[in-house]
Structures are given as C-alpha cells and as structure tokens.
N, C-alpha and C positions, 0 to 999 in steps of 0.2 A: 655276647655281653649282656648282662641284667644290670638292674638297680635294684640295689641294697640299702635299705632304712635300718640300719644301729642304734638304739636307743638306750642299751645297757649295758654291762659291761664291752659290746662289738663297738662304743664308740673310742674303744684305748685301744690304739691302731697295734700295739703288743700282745693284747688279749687276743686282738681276729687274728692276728697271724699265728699266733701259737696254735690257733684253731686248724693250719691249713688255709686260709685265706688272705688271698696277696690284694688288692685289688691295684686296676689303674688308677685311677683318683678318688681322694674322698673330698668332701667339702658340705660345710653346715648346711641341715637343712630345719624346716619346723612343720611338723605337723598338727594342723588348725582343728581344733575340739575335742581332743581327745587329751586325755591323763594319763600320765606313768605312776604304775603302783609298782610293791614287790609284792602280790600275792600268789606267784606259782612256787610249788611246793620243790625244792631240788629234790634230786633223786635220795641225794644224803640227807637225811632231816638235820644233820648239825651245821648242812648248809643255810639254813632256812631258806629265806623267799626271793627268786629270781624276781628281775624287770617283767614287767607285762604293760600293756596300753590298751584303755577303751574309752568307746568312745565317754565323751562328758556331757553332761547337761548344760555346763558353763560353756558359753557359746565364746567364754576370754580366754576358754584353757587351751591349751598347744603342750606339744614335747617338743623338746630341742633333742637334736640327733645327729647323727651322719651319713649323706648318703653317700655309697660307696659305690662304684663301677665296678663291677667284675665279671671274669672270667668268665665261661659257661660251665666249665669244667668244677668250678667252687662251688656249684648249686647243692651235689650231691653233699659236699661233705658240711654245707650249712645245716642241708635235712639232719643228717646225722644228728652233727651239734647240738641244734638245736630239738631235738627229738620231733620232730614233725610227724606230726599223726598219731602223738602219745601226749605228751606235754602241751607241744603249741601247735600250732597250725599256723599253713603259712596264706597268708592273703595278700590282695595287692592292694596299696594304696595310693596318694598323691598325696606327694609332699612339699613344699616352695622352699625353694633357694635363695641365699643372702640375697642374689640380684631381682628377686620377685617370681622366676621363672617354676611354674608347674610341671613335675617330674614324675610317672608312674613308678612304685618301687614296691618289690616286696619287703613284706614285714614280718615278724611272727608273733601270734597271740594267744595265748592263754586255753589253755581245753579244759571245758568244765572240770573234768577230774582229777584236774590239777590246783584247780585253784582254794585257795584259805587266805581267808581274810587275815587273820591272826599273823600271818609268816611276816616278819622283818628281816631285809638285809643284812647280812653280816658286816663287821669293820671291814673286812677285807674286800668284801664284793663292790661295796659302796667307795672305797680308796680307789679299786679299779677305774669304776666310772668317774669318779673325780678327774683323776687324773688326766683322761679322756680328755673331760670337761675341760679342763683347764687349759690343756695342751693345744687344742681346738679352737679357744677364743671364745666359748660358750658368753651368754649375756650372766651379767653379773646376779640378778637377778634369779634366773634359772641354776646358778650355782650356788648361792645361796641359801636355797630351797633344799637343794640336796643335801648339802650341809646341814642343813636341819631337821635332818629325817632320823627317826629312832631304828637303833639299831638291837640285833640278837645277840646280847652276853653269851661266849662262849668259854664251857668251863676248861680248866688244865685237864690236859690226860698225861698220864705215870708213862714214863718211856715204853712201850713196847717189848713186852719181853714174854714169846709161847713157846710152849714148851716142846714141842714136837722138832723134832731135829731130820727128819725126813730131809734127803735131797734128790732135788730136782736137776736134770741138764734142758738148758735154754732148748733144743728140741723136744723133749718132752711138753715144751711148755708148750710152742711154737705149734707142735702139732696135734694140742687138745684146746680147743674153740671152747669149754667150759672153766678152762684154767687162766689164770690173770697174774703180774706179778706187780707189787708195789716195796720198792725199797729191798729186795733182793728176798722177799716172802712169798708165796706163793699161795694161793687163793683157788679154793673151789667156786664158782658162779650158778654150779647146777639147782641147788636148790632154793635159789634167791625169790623174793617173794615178788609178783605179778609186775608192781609199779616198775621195779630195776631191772624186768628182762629187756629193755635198749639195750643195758649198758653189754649184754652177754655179745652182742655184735660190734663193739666199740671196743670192749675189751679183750675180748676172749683171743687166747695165746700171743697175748701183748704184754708188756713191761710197762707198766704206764706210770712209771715214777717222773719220769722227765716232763710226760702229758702233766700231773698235777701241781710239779715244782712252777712251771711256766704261768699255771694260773695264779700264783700267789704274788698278789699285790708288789711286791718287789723285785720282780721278777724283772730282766731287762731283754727277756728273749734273747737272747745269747749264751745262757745256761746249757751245758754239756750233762753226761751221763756220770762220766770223771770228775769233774766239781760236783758234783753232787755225791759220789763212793769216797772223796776226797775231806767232803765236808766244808765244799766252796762258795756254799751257799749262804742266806742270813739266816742267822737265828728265827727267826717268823717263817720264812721258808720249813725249816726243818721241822722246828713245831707243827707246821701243816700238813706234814708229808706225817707224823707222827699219828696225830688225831686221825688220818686217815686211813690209816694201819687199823687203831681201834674200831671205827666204823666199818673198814672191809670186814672185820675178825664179827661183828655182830648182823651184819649182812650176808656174807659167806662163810665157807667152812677153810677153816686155817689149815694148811697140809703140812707145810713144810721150808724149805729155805732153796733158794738158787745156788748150782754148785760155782757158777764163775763171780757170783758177790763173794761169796766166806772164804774161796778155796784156791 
C-alpha cells in the first residue's frame, strides 16, 4: 500500500477510478506552502492547462487535497496517467490530515517542458475538481478560490465528418500498437509529434472512447460502450467525444472507420 496526494482533478473519487484507481480510503488532507496552479500543458492543447503544485513563497499558502490509500498494484497505472517522466514527476511529500497527523505521500509535479504559464483550465477540468471539492467537504474558502479561477473558452467544432470510408476489424486494430480508435474512427499515432508519443502506449490498439466519455465532467462512471453507440450519454459528453475526433484528425492520421460501430 502507498499514499496518494490528489490535488486535481484525482481529488473526484470518479475521475481516479475511471483512471484505474480504486483506493482503500481517501480523506482530506493539506499541504503547507505550496500552490496549485494549472500551468502543465495537456497533451491536447484544446485541453489547456492541467493542476500542478509548487512550492510558494507565502509561508500561508497550502493545497487542499486527498490523500488516498492505495494498492501497490495502482502505482503503475498512476505513472501512466499521470505521464511521469514526461509531464510530471512523481515525488514524495508530507501532507497533514483533518486530525493534525503527518503523512508521507506521493505527488506529481510539473516537468519543466511542460510547463506554460499562459494555460488555464478548462470548464470542464475545473467542474471535475469542484465537484471533488465539494463532495469532500473541502473548506469554503479553498472552494471559493476555485470558483474564481479563469478559465479556457473553448470554441464549437462542426460534427465530424472524413471522408475516408476505409474499414477496419477490431483485430486489425487490437493488433497494431500505432492504431487507436475514438467513436468507432480509427487513427494512425505513428507520426504524432514528440510531446504525444506517451499516449502511443496508452493508446495504441485501444478503443478509447469509453477512456474519454468517463473523463467528461458529467460523467457518473457507470457509462457503457452501448450508451455511448446508443447515444446514452449528455449532450456535453458527446460534444467532447466530438472535439476529440477533430484534435485526433490534427494530431494523427485519419484512416478509416471500425467494421463492428457502422456494420
């Protein structure tokens, strides 16, 4: 078992488990001098800017968080997640609990070549963490704050419609590690530029439309593959799965469709 510091979206106990991660207990914790910002860059720029924390000058600043108990076996698929060794790095910290008590936990932080001052959170990234927040019992103050944080206008994208009529069977896809599918599309990842080779091990000969539906703010983690082909999802759900289609199609190469969505 480790401990686990959530500090953004992993503190909406929906978000971590959609990740892969169950933990035994979670419960508030605060870490003393340090800041949450959103200055790490997502992999999708129409994400903008994930959570990061460093330390502060202000000896009053703290994060409020969650620290989680988990498994040993979650560690791997946090690295993942979290891109460790590309994005963030993972270090350890100390963090105090509602009772006072001092707890070692890891964390993850920000990797220079990730970070831009410039990025703001999305409505949706930041609804994640709210909710978190709120569900949690977070101090009013600390949610407040959040509440007040500017966020990244993001624009409408025109439904999805390429032209390539290519079909794919869920083996072909399963068995090319460069191939990805999103919404029953299929995606080349081989020529993707430096920053998004993670995702070619995250993604490659996966379906990851369920992966992206779960992260969308309304998500209740109990979303199927079939509500989703169904059209069982929210409107904001769908729009997200949509815009994401355009950003696969300007980050990979569009191939073609899956033969078990159309056929």
């Amino acid at each position: 078992m480790f401990y686990y510091f959530g500090y953004g979206s992993n503190i909406n106990m929906i978000s971590l488990r959609a990740k892969g991660v169950n933990p035994f207990s979670s419960e508030r914790a605060f870490l003393r001098g340090w800041e949450l910002k959103f200055n790490v860059e997502h992999w999708f720029k129409h994400e903008g800017g994930m959570g990061n924390i460093e330390p502060s000058s202000n000896a009053e600043s703290f994060v409020e968080g969650m620290l989680h108990a988990c498994p040993d076996e979650s560690l791997a698929s946090l690295d993942a997640m979290e891109s460790k060794g590309v994005g963030y790095d993972r270090v350890e910290i100390e963090v105090e609990t509602i009772d006072g008590s001092i707890k070692k936990a890891f964390a993850y932080v920000g990797l220079p070549a990730y970070l831009n001052e410039s990025c703001l959170p999305t409505r949706r990234y930041l609804s994640i963490i709210l909710k978190g927040a709120k569900e949690a019992g977070f101090s009013p103050k600390y949610i407040s704050k959040l509440e007040s944080q500017e966020i990244l206008e993001i624009k409408d994208y025109p439904s999805f419609n390429p032209s390539s009529n290519q079909v794919f069977t869920f083996d072909e896809v399963r068995d090319n590690p460069s191939l990805t599918v999103l919404s029953g599309f299929v995606f080349d990842m081989s020529e993707c530029r430096p920053k998004l080779a993670p995702v070619k091990s995250l993604f490659g000969g996966k379906d990851m439309t369920l992966f992206h539906a779960k992260r969308h703010d309304s998500s209740t983690g109990q979303e199927t593959m079939e509500d989703i082909k169904k059209g069982k999802i929210s409107t904001g759900a769908k729009n997200y799965l949509n815009a994401y289609l355009h950003e696969y199609e300007k980050e990979f190469q569009y191939l073609g469709r899956m033969e078990e969505y159309y056929f």
